[in-house]
C-alpha positions in Angstrom: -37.8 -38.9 -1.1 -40.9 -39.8 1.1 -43.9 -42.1 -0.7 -46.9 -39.0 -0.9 -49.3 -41.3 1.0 -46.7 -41.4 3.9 -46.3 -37.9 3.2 -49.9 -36.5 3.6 -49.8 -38.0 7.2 -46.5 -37.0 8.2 -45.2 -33.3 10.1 -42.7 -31.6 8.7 -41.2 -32.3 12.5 -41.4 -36.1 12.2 -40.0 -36.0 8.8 -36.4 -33.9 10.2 -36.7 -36.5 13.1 -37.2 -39.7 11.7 -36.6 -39.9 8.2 -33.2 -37.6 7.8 -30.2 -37.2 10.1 -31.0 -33.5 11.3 -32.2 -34.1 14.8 -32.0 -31.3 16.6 -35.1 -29.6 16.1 -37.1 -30.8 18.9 -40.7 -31.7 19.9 -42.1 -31.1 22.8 -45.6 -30.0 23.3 -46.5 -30.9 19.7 -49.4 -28.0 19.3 -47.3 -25.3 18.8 -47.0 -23.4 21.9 -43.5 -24.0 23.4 -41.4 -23.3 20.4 -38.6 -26.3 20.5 -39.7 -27.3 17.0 -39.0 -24.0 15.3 -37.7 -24.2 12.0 -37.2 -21.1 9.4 -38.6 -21.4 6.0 -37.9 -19.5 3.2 -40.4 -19.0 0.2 -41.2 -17.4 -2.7 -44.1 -14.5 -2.2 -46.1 -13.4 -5.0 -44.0 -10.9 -6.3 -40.9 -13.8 -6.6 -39.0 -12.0 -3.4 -38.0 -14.5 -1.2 -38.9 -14.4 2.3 -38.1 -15.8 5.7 -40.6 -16.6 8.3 -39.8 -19.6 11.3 -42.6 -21.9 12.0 -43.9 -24.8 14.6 -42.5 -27.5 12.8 -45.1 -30.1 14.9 -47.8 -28.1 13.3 -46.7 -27.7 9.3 -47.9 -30.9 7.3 -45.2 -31.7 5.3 -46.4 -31.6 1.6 -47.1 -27.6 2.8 -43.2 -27.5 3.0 -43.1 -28.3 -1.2 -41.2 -25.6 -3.2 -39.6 -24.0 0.3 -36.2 -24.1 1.9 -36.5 -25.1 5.6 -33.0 -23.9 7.8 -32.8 -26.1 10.9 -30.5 -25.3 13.7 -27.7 -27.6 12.5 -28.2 -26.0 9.2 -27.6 -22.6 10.3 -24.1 -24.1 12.3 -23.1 -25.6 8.5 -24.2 -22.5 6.8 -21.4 -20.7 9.1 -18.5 -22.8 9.5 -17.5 -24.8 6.7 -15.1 -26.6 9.6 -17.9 -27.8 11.2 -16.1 -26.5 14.5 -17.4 -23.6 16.4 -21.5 -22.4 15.6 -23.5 -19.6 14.0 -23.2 -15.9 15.8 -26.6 -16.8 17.2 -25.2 -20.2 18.6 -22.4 -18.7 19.8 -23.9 -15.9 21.5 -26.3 -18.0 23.3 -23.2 -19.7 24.7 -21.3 -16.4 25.7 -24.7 -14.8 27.5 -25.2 -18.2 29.3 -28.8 -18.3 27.7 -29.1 -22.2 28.0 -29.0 -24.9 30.9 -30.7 -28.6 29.8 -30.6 -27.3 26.5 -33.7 -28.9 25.4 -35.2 -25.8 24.3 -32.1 -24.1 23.1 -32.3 -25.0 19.0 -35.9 -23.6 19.3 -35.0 -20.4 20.4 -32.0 -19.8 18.4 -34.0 -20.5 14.9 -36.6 -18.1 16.3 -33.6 -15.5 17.1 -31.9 -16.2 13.8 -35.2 -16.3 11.8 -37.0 -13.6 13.2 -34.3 -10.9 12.9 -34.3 -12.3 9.2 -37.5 -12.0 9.3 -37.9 -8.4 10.1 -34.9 -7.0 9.2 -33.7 -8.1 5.8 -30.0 -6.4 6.2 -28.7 -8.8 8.4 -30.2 -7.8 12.0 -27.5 -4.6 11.7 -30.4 -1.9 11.6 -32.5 -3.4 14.2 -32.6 -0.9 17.4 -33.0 -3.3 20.9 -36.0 -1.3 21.2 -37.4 -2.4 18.2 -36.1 -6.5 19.1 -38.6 -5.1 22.2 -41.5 -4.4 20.0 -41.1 -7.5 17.4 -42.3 -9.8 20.4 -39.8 -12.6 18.5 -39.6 -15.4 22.4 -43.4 -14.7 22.5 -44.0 -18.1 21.4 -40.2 -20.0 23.0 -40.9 -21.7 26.4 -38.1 -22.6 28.9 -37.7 -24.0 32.4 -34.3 -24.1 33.4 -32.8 -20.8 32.0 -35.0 -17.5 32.8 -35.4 -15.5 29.9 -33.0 -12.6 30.9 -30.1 -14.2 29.4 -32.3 -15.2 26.4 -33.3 -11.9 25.7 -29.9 -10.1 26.4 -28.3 -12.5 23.7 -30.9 -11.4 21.2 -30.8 -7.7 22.3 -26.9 -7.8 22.0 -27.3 -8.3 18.1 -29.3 -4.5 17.8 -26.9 -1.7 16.8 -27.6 0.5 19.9 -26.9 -2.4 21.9 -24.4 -2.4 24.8 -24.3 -5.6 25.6 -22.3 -7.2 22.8 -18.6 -8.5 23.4 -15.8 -7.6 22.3 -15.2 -9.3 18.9 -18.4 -10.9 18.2 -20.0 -10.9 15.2 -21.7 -7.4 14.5 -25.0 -9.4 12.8 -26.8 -12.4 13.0 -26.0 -13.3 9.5 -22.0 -13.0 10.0 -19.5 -15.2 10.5 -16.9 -13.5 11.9 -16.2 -9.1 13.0 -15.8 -7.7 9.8 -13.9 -4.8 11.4 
């Protein structure tokens, strides 16, 4: 629980860095533009249908985060391994396509994987065609240095159901845990 004067001048970003043990959701550039603060949030829209979008974490004040459900990246590892060994498909995939060097930027892009096939695609990212992964634009807004975006965007690619690029016993979605075939 934070004190709601502390709150009112406090990112959501600073409060997942400073005042809980969650620390892997970055900041970098702090105005939004590089992506290493991405978080997913999910709400309630008008209709009571909950929704999914990610966000700049650096830029959301935190009492705007009341009456949501934010998923950071080690969030998204617990929600997929109750062992706490191994990662999320996304995390893994990332791995397997070599998508990450220093790392810095990695739990950025992976939320913004995870929560924009979410996002778009509410059956699990099964439906999604890589030209479609194309047209949704989801790294638009994910910087990196080290990597190059090629492996970046094959890992995200891999997860569309034309895709070619998947290996063999992966998860078929973003949203599994394991092949379920």
């Amino acid at each position: 629980v934070v004190d709601p004067v502390e709150a009112a001048k406090m990112t959501l970003n600073e409060y997942l860095r400073f005042k809980t043990k969650f620390k892997g959701t970055k900041l970098s550039c702090a105005q939004g533009g590089c992506g290493a603060c991405t978080v997913a949030i999910a709400y309630k829209d008008e209709d009571g249908k909950v929704k999914t979008k990610t966000v700049p974490s650096c830029l959301m004040a935190l009492p705007s985060a009341a009456g949501t459900s934010i998923t950071t990246v080690e969030g998204l590892k617990m929600a997929a391994t109750s062992e706490r060994v191994g990662g999320h498909p996304v995390q893994e995939r990332m791995v397997q396509y070599y998508g990450t060097q220093c790392g810095f930027c990695t739990p950025g892009m992976v939320m913004q994987m995870w929560g924009g096939l979410k996002q778009h695609n509410a059956e699990g990212g099964r439906n999604v065609t890589e030209k479609q992964i194309e047209d949704m634009d989801l790294m638009a807004g994910n910087l990196c240095r080290c990597t190059g975006y090629r492996p970046i965007n094959d890992c995200l690619k891999s997860f569309a159901k034309d895709s070619k690029l998947c290996f063999e016993n992966a998860a078929k979605g973003p949203f599994e845990t394991k092949n379920t075939d």
